[in-house]
N, C-alpha and C positions, 0 to 999 in steps of 0.2 A: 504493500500500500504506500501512495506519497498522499503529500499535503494536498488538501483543495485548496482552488484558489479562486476564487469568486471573480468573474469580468462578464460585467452587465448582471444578466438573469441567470449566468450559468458556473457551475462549479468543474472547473477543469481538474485533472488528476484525480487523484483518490476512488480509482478506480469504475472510475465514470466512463461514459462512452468516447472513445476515438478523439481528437479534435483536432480541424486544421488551421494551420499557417499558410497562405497563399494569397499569390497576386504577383505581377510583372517584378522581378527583380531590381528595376528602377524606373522612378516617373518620364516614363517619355510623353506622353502626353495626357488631356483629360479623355480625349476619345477612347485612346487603349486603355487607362485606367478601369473608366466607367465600365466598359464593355465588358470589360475582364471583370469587375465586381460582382456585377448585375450577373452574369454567366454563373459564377463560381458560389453565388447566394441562393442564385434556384436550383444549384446541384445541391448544395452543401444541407439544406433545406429539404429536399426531397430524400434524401440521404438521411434525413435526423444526424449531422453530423454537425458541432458547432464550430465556427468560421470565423475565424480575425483574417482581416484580410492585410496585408506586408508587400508596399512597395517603399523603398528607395527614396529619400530626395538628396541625397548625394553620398555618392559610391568614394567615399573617399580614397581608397586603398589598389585605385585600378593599376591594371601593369604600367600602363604607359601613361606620358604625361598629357597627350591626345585624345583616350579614351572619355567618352559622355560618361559625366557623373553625376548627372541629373540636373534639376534646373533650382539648386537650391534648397537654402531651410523655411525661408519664409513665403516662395508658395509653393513648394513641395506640404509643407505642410497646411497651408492654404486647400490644396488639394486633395490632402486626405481629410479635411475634418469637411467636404464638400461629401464625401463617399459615405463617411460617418451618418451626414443627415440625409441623403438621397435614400442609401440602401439598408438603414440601420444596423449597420456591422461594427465591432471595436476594430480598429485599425494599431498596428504596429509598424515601426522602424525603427534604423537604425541611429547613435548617434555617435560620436566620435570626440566631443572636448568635454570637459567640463562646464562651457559656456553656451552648450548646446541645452542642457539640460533643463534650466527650467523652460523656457519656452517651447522646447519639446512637449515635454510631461502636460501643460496645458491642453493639448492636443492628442494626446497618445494615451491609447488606452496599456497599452504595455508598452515599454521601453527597450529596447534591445542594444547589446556590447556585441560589434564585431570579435570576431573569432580570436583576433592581430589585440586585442584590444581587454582580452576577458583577464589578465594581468595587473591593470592599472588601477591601483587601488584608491586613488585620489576618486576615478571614473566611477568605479565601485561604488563608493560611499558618498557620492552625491545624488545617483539615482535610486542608490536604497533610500535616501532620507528624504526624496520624493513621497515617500510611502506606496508609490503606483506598484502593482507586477512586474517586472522585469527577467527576459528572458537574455541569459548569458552562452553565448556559445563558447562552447571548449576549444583551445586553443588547438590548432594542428600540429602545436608541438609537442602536447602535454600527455602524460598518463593518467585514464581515467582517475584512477586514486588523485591524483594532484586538482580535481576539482573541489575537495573537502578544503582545499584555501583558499577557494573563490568564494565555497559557501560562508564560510568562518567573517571572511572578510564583509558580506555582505548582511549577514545577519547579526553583526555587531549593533546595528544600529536600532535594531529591534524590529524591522520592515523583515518577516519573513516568506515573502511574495516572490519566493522565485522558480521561474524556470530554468534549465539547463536542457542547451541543443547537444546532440554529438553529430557532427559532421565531417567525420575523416580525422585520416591522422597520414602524415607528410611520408609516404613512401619512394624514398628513393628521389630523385630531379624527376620533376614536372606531372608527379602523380601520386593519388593520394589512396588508402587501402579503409574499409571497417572493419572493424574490430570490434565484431557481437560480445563478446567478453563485456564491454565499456558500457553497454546498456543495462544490465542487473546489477554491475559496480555503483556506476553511478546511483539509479535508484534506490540503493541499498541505504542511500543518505538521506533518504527520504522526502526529497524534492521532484515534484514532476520532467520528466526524462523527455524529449521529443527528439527525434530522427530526423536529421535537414537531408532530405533525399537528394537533391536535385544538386548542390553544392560539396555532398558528398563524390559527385560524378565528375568534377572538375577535375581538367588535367592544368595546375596552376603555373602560366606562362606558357602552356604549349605549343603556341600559337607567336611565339618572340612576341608581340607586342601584346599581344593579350591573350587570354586564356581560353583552352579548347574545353571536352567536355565529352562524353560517353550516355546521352540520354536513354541510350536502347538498354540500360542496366538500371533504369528508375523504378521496374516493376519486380524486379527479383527481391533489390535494396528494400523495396518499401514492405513488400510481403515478408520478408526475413527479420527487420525491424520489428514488426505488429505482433508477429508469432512472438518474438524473445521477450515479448513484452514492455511496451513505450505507451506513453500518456496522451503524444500528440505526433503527426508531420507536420513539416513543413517543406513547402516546394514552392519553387520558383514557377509561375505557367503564364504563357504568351500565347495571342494567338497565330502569329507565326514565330516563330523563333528564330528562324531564319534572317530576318529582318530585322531584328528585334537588336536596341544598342548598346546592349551587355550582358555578356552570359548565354547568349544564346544556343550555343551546343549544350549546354545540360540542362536549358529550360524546359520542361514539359508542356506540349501542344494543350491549347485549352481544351482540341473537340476530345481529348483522350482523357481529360481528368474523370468526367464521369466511371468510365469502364474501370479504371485504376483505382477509384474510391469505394464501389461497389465490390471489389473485390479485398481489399485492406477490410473493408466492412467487416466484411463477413470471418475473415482470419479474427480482428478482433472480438468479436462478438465470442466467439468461440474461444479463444483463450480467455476468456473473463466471465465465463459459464460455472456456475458452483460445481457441475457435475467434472469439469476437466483439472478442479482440485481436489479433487478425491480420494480417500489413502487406496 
């Protein structure tokens, strides 16, 4: 069992049904936003799956100094709290200073620590004392055990609203490996655990100037995740990806998120059945 954690009307973790993270990896515009919202809240919805929807308004960490990192804090976020009242969904991003923080938290129903970034303990202990949710991703350099001092760190303040992402861990140049071991570690701390599916699949720099990506491995990752037992995804979805101006080889196609939620569904459903705990 982890913590529940209360966003809006719904208690995520603690053994409650599935929940997703999703939406374009960065604001490129309000067309693809919306579009992508609106899609992913009548799946998510017909689904009984609950939905914070996660784009971007600036990618700080891209390879290159050329690469789009969106259009901003202040209407990136403009932008998401438009999504907020249009499609009544909690929205998350990410942030990156210490000065991003409160103006962020105004707008953000949960707060998120890039991966680069789940170390800095100044960063830490300004969005814990937010009191919001915040979800922390594990760094790609780190051993699951070594998130017990992101926890420490963040629940010093007495805000115990956290999530923890696992998305890869740094294999070798330009390519990253999971390590199912890292999802009952983690959890074992008693914090809701989510699988970043989609970011898991990055090959990072593969690309010299920016980074490649193995999308055709998003439905083994995700089915394998839900079996071992995780609280929530999240994934990156576009509806082309192709096009799409960042991330787009591990982004998942939006016409396909339905078929891939429908089947995580039902994986979880069935690990979290009283009968498949049974001596």
């Amino acid at each position: 069992m982890t913590r529940g954690i209360h966003i809006s009307d719904t208690i995520l973790g603690d053994n409650n049904p599935l929940f997703i993270i999703a939406g374009p990896c960065v604001i490129e515009s309000e067309d693809v936003v919306f579009h992508t919202a609106q899609k992913l809240k009548d799946i998510c919805s017909n689904l009984g799956l609950p939905l914070l929807f996660k784009s971007s308004y600036d990618k700080a960490n891209r390879t290159s100094i050329s690469s789009f990192r969106g259009p901003g804090m202040e209407k990136g976020l403009r932008v998401l709290m438009d999504v907020k009242n249009k499609f009544h969904v909690p929205v998350i991003s990410d942030i990156h200073s210490v000065e991003e923080v409160k103006p962020a938290s105004e707008v953000l129903d949960v707060i998120q620590i890039p991966a680069f970034l789940c170390r800095q303990t100044d960063l830490l202990l300004a969005v814990s004392n937010t009191g919001k949710p915040v979800n922390v991703k594990k760094g790609q350099f780190l051993a699951p055990w070594d998130v017990k001092n992101i926890i420490d760190k963040f629940i010093s303040t007495g805000n115990r609203d956290l999530f923890i992402t696992e998305r890869g861990t740094s294999f070798g140049y330009n390519n990253l490996v999971v390590d199912f071991r890292s999802i009952p570690i983690i959890r074992s701390f008693g914090y809701p655990i989510i699988f970043d599916v989609t970011h898991s699949l990055q090959l990072p720099g593969g690309m010299g100037k920016a980074s490649s990506g193995q999308r055709e491995f998003a439905e083994p990752l995700a089915k394998a995740a839900v079996a071992v037992g995780v609280d929530g995804l999240f994934m990156e979805v576009h509806p082309e990806p192709e096009k799409a101006l960042c991330d787009g080889p591990n982004m998942i196609k939006l016409h396909e998120v339905e078929n891939l939620l429908k089947t995580v569904r039902a994986i979880d459903e069935l690990s979290k059945s009283p009968s498949t705990h049974r001596d």
